[in-house]
KEDOKOL-829818 format. One record per residue: residue in one letter; x, y, z of N, C-alpha, C in turn. Coordinates in Angstrom, 3 decimals, m for minus. Layout:
N
R;residuo;nu;nv;nw;cau;cav;caw;cu;cv;cw
R;a;X;Y;Z;X;Y;Z;X;Y;Z
...
This chain:
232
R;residuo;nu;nv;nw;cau;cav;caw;cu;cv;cw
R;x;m101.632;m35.816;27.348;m101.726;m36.922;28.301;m102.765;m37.919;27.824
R;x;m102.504;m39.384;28.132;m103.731;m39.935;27.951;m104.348;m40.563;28.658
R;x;m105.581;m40.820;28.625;m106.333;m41.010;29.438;m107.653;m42.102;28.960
R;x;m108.230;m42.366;29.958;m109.256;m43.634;29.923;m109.911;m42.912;28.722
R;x;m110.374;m44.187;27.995;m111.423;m44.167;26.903;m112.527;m45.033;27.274
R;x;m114.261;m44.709;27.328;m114.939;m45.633;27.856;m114.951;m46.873;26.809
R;x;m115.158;m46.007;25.543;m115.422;m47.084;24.490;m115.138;m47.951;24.454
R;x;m113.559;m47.974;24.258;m112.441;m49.128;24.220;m111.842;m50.489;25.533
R;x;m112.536;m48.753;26.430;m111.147;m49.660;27.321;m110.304;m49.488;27.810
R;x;m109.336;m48.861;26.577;m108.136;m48.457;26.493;m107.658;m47.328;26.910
R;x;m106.279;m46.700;26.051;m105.944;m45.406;26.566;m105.765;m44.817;25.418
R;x;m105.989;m43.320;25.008;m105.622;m42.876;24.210;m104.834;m41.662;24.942
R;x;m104.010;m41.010;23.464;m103.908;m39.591;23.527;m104.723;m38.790;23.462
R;x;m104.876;m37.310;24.748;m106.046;m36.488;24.162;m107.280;m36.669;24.802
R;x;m108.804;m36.231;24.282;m109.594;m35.755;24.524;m110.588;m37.516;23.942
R;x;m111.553;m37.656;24.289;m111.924;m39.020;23.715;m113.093;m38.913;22.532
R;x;m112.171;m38.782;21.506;m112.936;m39.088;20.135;m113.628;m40.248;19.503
R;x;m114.354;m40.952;20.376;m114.378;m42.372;19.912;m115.722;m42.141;19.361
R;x;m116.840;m40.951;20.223;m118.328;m40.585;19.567;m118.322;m40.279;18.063
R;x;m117.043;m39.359;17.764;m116.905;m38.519;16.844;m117.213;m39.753;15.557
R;x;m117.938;m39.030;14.193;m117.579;m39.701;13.116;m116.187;m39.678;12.395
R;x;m115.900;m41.190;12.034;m114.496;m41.136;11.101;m114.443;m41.485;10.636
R;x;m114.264;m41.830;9.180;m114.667;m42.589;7.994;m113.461;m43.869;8.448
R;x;m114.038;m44.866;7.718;m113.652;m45.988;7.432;m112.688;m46.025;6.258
R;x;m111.837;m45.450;6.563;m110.879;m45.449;5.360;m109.772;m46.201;5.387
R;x;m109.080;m46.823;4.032;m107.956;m47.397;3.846;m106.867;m46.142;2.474
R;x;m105.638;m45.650;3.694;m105.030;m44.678;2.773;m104.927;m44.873;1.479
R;x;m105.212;m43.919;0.596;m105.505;m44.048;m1.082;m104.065;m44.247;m1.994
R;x;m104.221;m45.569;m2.171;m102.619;m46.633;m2.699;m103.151;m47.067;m3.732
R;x;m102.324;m47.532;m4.912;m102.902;m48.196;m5.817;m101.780;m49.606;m5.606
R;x;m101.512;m49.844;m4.270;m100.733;m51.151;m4.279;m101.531;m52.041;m3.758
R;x;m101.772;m53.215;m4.304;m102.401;m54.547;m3.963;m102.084;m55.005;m2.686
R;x;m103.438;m55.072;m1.965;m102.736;m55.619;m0.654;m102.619;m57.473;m0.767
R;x;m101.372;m57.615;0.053;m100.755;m58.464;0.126;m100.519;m59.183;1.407
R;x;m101.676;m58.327;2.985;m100.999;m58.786;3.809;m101.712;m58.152;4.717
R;x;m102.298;m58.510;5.464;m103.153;m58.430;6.435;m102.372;m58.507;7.683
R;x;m102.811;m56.992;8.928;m101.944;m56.718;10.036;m103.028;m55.959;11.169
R;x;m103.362;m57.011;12.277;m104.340;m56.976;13.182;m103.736;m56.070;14.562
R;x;m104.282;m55.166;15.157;m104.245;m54.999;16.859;m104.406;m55.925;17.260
R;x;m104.303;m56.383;18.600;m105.309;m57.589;19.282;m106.218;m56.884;20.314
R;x;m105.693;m56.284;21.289;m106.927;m55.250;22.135;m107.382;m54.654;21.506
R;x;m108.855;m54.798;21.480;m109.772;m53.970;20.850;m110.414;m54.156;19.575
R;x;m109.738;m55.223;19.306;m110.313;m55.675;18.027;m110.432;m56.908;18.131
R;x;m109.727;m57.595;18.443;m109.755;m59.302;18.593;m109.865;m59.821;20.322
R;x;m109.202;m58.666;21.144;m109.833;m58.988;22.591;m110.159;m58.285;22.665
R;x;m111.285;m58.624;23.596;m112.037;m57.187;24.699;m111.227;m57.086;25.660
R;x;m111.208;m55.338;26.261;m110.168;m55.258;27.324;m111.072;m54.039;28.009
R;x;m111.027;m54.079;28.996;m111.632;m53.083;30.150;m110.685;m52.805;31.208
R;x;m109.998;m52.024;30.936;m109.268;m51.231;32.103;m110.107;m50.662;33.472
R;x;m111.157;m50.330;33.430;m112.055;m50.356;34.161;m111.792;m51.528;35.759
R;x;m111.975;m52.320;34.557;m112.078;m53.817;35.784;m110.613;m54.248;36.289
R;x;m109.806;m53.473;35.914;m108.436;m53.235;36.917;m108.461;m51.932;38.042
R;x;m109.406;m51.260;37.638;m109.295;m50.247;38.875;m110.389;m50.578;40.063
R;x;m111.351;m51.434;39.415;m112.309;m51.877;40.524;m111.743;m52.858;41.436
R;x;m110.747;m53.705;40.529;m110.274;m54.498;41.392;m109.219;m54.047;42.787
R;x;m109.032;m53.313;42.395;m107.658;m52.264;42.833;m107.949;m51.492;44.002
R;x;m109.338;m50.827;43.990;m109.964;m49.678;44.794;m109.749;m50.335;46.271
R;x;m110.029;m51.590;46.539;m110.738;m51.861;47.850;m108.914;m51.822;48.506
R;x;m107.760;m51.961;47.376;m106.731;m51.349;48.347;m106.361;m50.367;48.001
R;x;m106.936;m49.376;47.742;m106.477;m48.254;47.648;m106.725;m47.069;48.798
R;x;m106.222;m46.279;48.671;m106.585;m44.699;49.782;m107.384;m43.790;48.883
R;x;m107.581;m44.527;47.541;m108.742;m43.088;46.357;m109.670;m43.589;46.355
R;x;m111.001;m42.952;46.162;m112.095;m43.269;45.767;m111.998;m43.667;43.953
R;x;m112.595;m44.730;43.327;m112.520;m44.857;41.955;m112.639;m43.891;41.075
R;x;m112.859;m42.922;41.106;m112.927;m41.798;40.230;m111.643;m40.855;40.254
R;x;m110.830;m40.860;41.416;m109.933;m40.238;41.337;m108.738;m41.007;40.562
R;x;m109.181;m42.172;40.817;m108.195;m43.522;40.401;m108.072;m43.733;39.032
R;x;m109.098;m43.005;37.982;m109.469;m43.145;36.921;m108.795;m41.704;36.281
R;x;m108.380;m40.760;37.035;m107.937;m39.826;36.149;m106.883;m40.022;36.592
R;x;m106.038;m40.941;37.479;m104.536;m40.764;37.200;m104.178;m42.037;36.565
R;x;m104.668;m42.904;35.865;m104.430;m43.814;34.970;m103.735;m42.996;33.688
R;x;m102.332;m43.066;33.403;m102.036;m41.842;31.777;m101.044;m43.268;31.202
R;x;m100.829;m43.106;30.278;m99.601;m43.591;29.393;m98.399;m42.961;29.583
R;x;m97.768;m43.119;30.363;m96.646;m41.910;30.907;m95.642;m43.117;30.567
R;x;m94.271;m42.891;31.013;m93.066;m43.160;30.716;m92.970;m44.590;30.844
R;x;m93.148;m44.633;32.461;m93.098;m45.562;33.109;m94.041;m47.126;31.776
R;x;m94.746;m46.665;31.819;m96.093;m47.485;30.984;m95.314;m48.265;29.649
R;x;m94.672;m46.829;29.097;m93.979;m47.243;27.769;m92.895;m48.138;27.816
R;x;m92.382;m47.982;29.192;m90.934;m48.840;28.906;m91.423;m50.339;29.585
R;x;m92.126;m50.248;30.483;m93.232;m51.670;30.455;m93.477;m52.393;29.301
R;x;m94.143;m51.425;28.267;m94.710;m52.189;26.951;m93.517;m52.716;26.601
R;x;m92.450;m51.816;26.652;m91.306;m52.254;25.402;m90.127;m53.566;26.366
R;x;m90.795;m53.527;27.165;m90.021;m55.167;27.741;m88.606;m54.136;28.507
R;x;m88.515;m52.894;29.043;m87.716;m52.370;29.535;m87.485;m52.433;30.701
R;x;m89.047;m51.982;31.754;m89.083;m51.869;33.367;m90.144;m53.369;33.106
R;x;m89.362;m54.329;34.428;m90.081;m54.914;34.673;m91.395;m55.042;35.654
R;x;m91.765;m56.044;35.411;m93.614;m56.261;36.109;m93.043;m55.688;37.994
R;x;m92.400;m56.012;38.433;m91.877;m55.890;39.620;m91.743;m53.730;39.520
R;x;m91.040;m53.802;38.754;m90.923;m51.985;38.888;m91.940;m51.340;38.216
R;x;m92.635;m52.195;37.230;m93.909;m50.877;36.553;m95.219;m51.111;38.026
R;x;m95.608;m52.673;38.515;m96.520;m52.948;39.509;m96.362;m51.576;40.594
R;x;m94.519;m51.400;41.105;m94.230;m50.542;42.048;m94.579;m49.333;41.675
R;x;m94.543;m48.878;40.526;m94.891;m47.393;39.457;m96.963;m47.461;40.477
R;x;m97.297;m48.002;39.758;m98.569;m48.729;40.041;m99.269;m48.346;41.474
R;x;m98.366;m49.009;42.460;m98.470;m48.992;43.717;m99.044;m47.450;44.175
R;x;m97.702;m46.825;43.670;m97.217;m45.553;44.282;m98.556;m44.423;43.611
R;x;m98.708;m44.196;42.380;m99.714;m43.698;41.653;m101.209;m43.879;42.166
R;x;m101.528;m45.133;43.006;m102.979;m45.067;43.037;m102.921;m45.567;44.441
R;x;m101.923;m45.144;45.145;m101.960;m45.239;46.798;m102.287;m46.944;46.737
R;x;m101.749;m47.707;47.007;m102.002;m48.833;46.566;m101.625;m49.325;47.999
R;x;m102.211;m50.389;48.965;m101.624;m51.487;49.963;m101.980;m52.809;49.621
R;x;m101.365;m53.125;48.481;m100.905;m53.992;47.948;m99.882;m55.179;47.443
R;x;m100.156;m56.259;47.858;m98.921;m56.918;47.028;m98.809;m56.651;45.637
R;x;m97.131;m57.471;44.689;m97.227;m57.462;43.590;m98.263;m58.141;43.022
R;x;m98.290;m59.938;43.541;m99.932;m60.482;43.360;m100.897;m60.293;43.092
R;x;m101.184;m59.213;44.014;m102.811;m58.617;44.074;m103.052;m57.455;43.195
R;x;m101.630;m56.656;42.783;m101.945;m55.713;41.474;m102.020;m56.429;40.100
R;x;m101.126;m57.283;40.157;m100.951;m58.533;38.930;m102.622;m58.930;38.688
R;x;m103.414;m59.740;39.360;m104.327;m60.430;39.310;m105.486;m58.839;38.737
R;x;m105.415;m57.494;39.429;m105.776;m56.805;38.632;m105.432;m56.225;37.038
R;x;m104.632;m56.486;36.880;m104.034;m55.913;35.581;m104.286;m57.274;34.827
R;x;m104.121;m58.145;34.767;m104.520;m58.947;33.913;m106.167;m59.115;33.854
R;x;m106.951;m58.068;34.769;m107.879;m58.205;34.919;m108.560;m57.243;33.300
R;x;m107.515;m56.636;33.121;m107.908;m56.193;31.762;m108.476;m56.751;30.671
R;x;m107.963;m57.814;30.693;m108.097;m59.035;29.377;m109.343;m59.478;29.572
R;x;m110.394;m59.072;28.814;m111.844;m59.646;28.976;m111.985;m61.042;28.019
R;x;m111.979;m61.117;27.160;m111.928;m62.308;26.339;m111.902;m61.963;25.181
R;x;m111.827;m62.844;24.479;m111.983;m63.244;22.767;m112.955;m62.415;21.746
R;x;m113.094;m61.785;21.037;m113.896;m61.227;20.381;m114.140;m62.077;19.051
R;x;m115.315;m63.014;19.220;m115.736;m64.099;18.474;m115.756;m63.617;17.152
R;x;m116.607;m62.410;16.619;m116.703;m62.126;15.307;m115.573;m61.465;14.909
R;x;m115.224;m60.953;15.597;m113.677;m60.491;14.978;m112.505;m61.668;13.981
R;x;m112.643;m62.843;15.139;m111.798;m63.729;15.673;m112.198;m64.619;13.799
R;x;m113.706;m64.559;13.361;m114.462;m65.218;12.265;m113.555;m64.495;10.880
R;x;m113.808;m63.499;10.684;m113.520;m62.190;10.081;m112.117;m62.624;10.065
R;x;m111.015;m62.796;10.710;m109.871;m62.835;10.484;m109.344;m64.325;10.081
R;x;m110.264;m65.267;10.404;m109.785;m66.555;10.052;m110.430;m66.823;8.621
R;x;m111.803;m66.029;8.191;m112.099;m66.150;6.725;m110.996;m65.221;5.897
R;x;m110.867;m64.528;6.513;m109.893;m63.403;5.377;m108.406;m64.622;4.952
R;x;m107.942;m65.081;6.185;m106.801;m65.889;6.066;m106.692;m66.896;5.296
R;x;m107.923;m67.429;4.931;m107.860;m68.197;3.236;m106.908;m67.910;2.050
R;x;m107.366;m66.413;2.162;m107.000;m65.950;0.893;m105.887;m64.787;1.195
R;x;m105.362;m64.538;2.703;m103.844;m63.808;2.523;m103.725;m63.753;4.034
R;x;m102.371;m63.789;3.983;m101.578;m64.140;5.467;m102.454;m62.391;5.926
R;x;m101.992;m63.311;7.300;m103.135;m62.802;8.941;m101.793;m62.129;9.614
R;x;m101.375;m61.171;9.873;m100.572;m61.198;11.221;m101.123;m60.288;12.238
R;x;m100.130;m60.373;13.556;m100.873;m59.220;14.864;m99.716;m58.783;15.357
R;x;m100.102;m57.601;15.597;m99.227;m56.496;16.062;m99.808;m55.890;17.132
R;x;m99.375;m56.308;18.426;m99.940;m55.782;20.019;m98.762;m55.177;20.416
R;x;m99.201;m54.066;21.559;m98.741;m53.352;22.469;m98.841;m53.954;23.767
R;x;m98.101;m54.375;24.101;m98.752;m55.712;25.431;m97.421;m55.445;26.387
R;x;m97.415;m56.272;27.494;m96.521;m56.422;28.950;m96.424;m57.706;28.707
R;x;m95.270;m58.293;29.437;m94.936;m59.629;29.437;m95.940;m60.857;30.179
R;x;m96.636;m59.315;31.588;m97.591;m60.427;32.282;m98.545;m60.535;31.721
R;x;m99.039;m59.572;30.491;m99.932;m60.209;29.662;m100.289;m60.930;28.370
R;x;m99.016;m60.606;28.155;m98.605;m61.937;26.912;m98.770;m63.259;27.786
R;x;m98.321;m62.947;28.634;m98.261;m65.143;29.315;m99.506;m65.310;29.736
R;x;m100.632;m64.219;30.014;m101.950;m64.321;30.262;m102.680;m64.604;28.949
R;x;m102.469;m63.824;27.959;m103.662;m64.118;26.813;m102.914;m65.033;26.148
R;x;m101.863;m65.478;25.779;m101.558;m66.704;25.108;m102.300;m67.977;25.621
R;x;m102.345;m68.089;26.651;m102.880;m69.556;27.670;m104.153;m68.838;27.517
R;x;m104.838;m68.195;28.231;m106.024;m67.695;28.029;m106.888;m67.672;26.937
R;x;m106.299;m67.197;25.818;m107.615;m67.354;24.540;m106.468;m68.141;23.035
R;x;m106.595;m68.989;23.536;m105.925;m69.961;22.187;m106.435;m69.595;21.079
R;x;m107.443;m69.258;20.981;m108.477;m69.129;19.365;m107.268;m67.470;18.398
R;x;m107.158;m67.223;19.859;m106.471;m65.049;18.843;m105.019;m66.053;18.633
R;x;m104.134;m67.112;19.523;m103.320;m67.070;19.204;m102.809;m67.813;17.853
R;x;m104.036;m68.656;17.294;m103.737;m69.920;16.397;m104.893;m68.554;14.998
R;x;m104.991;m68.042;15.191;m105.594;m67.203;14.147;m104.475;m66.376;13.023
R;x;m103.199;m65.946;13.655;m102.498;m65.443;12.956;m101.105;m66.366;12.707
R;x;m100.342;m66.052;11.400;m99.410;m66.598;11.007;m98.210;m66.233;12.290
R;x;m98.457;m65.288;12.460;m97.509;m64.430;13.589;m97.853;m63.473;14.049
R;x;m97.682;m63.412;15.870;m97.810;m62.031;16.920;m96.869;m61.562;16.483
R;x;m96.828;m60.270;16.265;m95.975;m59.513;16.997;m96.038;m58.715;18.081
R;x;m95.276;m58.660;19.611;m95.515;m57.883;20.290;m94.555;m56.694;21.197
R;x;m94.589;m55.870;21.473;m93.966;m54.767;21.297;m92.866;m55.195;22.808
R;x;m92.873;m55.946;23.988;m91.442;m56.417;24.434;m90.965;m57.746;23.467
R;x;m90.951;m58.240;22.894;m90.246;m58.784;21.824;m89.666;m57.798;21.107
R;x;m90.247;m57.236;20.455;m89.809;m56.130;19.203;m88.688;m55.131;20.539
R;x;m89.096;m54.399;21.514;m88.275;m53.777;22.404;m88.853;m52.321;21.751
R;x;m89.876;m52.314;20.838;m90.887;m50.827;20.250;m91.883;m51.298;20.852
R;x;m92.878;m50.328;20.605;m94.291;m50.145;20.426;m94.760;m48.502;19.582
R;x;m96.007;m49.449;19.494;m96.693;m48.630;18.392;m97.121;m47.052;19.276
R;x;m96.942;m46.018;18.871;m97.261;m45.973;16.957;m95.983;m45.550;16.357
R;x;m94.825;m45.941;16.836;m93.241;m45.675;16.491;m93.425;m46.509;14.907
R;x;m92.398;m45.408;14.616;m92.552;m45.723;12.847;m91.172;m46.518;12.556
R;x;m90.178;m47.433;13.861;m88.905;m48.084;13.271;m89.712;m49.725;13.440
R;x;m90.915;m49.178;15.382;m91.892;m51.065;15.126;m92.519;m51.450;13.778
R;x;m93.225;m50.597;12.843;m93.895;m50.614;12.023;m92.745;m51.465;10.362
R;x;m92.276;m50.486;10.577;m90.643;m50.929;9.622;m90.242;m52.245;10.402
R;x;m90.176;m52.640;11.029;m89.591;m54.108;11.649;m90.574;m54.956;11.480
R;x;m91.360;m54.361;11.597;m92.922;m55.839;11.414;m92.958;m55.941;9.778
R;x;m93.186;m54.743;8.897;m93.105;m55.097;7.397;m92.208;m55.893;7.048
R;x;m91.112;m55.389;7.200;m89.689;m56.342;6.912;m89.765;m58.145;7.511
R;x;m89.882;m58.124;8.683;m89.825;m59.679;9.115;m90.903;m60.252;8.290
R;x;m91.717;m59.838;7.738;m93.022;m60.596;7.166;m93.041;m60.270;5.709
R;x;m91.776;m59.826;5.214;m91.452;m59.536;3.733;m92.664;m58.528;2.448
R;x;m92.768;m57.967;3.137;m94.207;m57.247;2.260;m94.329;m55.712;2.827
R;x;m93.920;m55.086;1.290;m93.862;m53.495;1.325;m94.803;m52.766;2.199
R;x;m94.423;m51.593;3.037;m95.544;m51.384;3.933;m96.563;m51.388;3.185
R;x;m96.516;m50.562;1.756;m98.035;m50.218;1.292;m98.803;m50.939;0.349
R;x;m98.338;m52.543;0.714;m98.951;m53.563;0.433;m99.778;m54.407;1.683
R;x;m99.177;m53.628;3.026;m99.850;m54.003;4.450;m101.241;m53.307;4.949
R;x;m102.493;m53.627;5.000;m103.625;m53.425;5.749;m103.634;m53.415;7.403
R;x;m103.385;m52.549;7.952;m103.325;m52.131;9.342;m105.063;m51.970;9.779
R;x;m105.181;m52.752;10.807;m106.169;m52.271;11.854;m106.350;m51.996;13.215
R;x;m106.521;m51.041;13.580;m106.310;m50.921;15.453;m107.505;m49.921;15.644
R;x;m107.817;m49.700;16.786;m109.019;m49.010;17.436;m108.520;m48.131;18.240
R;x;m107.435;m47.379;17.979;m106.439;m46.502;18.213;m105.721;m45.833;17.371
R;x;m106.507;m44.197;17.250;m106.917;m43.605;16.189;m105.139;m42.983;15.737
R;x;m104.342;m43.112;17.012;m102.681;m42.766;16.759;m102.059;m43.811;16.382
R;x;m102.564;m44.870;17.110;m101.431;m45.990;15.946;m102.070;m46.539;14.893
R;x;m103.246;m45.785;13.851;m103.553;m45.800;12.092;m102.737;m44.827;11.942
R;x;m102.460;m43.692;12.681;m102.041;m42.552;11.623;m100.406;m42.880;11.984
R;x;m99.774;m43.573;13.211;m98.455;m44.046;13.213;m98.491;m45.149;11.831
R;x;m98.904;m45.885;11.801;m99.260;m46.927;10.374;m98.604;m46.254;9.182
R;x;m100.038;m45.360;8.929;m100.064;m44.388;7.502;m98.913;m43.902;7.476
R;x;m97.965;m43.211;8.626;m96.771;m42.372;8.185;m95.518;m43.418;8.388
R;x;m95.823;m44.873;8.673;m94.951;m45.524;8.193;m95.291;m46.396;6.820
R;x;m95.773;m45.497;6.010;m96.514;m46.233;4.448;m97.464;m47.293;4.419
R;x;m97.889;m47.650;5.674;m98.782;m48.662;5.675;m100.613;m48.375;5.408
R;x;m101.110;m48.997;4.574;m102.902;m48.832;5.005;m103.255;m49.157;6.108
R;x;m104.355;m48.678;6.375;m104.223;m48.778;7.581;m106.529;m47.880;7.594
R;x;m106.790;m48.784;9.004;m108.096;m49.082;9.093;m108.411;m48.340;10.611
R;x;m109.239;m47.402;10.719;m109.427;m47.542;12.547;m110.520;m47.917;12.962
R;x;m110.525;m48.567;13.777;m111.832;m49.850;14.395;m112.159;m48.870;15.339
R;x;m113.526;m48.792;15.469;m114.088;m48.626;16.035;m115.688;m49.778;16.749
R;x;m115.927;m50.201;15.570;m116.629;m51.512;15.930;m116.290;m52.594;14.626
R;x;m117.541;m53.753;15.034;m117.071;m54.772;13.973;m116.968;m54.448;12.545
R;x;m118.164;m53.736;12.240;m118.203;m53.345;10.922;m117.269;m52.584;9.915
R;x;m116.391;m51.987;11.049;m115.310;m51.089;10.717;m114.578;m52.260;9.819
R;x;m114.315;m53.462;10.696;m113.368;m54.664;9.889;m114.364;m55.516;8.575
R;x;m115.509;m55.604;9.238;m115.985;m56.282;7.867;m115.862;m55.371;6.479
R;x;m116.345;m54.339;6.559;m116.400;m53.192;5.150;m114.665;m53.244;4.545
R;x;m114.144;m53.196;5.364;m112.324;m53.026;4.467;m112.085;m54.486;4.316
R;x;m112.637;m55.081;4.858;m112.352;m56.385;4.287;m112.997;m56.948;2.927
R;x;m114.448;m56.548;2.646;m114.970;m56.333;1.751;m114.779;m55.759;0.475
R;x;m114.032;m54.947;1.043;m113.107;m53.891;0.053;m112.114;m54.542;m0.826
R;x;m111.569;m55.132;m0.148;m110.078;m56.474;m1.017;m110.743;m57.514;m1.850
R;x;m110.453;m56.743;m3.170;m110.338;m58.093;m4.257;m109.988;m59.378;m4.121
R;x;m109.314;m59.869;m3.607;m108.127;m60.693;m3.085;m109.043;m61.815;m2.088
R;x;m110.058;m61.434;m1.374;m110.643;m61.823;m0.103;m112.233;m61.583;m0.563
């Protein structure tokens, strides 16, 4: 099951390894990278899931702590990402899960409450690298928050040659046919692609779709592999 991560934000699978040490590694290829491939939560936005359940509590019947362990990545969640159940039936998923007396509105205005902003040095880091080799992004996102962070932080959206995001694609990560669809549309062998996410399952979804691949944990995680490329 997964569950809140403080670090991030986010959600992972599992137990929360984010204290743990993990090397900064890019899988051992002797292919030239050719192509630079960003997360956007967590690396280029800040996101606090947090500040969707605070918002949430004052209609709820749970106290916030209970509200926090039934937050999972369950079914419902996935077919959200993948542009399947809409904002109207995942919100109702929503409702029902955290005792909610709520409009759709008022869960909406929380869930986009996720999206903290722009991650400036990140945002630096990816527009110097882009000199010297195409930028792209590869998010796991909902439709109500694609139409939120597009208008919202112009800087992540004019940074890459191309989003990709997982209801467009109709995948999400760490599926190894999204990974194969993003190499291909952007013409460059996976294991000529540099993957970064702060989501320690979609590097190793990456790696077993031939891609390099980076896991963020903070900034430095991106400056050092970037450092790393001849090329840049």
């Amino acid at each position: 099951m997964r569950t809140l991560v403080a670090a991030t934000g986010g959600l992972q699978d599992g137990p929360d390894n984010s204290q743990k040490p993990v090397a900064v590694d890019m899988a051992v290829s002797d292919h030239q990278i050719e192509a630079l491939l960003f997360d956007l939560g967590g690396v280029v936005i800040d996101i606090s899931v947090e500040r969707a359940l605070r918002c949430w509590q004052p209609r709820s019947r749970l106290p916030i702590e209970q509200m926090r362990g039934r937050l999972t990545v369950d079914e419902p969640f996935r077919q959200h990402e993948r542009g399947e159940l809409p904002a109207s039936g995942y919100f109702d998923h929503l409702r029902k899960v955290f005792e909610l007396d709520a409009s759709d509105r008022e869960i909406e205005v929380g869930w986009n409450a996720i999206l903290v902003g722009e991650i400036p040095e990140s945002l630096l880091l990816v527009e110097s690298a882009r000199r010297h080799l195409p930028c792209y992004a590869f998010t796991n996102t909902s439709r109500t928050h694609q139409s939120t962070w597009t208008k919202a932080f112009p800087n992540v959206v004019s940074a890459f040659d191309r989003i990709f995001s997982s209801p467009d694609l109709g995948l999400r990560k760490p599926e190894r046919a999204a990974f194969e669809i993003v190499t291909r549309e952007i013409d460059v062998e996976p294991a000529s692609v540099l993957f970064f996410d702060d989501l320690l399952e979609n590097v190793e979804g990456a790696r077993a779709a031939g891609l390099q691949a980076v896991h963020v944990r903070d900034i430095e995680d991106i400056r050092r592999a970037l450092s790393a490329i001849p090329a840049i």
